[in-house]
C-alpha positions as CSV (number, residue, x, y, z in Angstrom):
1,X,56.8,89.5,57.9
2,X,53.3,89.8,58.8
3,X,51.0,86.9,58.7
4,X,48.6,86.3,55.5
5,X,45.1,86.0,56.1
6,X,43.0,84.6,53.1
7,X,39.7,87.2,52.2
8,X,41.7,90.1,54.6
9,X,42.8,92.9,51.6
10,X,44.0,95.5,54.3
11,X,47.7,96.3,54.4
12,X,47.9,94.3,57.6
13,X,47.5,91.0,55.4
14,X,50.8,90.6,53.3
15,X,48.6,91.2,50.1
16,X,50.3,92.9,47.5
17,X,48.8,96.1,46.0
18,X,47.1,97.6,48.6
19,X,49.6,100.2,48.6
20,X,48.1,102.2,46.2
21,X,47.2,105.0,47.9
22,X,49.0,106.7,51.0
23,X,47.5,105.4,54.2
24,X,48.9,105.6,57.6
25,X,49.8,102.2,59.1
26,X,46.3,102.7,61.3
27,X,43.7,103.1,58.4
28,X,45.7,99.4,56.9
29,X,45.2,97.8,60.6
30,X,41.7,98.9,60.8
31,X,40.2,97.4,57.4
32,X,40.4,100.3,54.6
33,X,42.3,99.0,51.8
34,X,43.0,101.7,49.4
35,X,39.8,101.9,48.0
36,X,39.7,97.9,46.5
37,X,36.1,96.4,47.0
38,X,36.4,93.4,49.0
39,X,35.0,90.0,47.9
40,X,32.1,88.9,50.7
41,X,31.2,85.6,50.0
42,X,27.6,85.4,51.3
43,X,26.8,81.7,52.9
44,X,24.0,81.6,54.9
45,X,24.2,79.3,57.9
46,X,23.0,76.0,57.8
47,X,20.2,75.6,60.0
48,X,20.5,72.7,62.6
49,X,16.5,70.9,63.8
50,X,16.3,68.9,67.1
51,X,15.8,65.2,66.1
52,X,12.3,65.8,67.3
53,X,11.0,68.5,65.1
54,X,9.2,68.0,62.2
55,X,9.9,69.7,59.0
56,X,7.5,73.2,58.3
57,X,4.5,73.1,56.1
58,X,4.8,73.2,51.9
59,X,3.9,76.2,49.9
60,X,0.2,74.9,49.4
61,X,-0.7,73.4,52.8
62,X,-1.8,77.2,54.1
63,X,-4.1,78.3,51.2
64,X,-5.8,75.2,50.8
65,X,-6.7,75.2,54.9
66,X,-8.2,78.7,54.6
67,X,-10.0,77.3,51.0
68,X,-11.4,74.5,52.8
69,X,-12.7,76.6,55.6
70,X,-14.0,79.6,53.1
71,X,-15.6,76.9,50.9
72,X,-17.8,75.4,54.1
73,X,-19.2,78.9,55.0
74,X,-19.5,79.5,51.4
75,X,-21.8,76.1,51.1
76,X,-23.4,77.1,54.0
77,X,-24.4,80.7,53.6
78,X,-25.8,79.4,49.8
79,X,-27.7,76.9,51.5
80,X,-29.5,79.5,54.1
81,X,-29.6,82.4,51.7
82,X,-31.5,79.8,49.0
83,X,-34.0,79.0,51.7
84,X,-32.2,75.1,52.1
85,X,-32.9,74.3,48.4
86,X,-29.8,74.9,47.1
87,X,-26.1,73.7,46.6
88,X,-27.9,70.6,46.0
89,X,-31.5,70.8,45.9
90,X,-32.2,66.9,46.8
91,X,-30.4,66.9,49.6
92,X,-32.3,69.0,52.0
93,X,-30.6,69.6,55.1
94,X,-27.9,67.4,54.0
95,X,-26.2,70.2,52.9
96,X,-25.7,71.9,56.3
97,X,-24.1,68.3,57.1
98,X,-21.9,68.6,53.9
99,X,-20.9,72.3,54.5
100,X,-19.9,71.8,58.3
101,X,-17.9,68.5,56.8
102,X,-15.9,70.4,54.7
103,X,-15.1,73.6,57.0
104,X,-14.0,71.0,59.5
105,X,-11.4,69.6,57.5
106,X,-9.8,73.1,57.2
107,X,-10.3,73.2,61.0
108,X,-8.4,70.0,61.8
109,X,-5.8,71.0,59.2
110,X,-5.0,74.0,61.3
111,X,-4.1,71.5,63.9
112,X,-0.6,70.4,61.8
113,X,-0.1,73.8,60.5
114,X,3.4,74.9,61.7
């Protein structure tokens, strides 16, 4: 008696009703099974990180890098255009300061981006 296999539903698997339909002994051997759907369980694979790796980046971490670096040259392309008056009209050239502060931080956050 052939051996059972559990999830095999070809004739080659001792599973009864697959002989339905006539099928030579080949097409059985070779996985077609009558014309039964088979049941695929999907499980993805678990993936395995090195002790040393760290974990990827959340959902958020991306846009608000390239919001802090859009928002800089924002600051500082209103503070030219304005003729240095403006985000903040007492602070002068403060605002180039303040505009290069905040692009930088979406520089250096590009530096843990993974």
């Amino acid at each position: 008696m052939p051996r059972s296999y559990p999830g095999r539903l070809d004739g080659c698997s001792g599973i009864p009703g697959t002989s339905g339909i006539a099928a030579s002994s080949d097409d059985r051997c070779h996985g077609y099974n009558d014309g039964m759907a088979r049941d695929r369980k999907t499980e993805e694979p678990a993936v395995e990180r090195a002790e040393g790796d760290a974990a990827p980046n959340a959902v958020w971490f991306k846009p608000v890098m390239i919001g802090f670096m859009l928002l800089g040259l924002a600051w500082i392309l209103v503070f030219y255009i304005s003729g240095m008056q403006f985000p903040i009209p007492g602070l002068d050239n403060w605002n180039l300061a303040i505009g290069l502060g905040i692009a930088l931080i979406g520089f250096l956050m590009t530096t843990r981006w993974r």
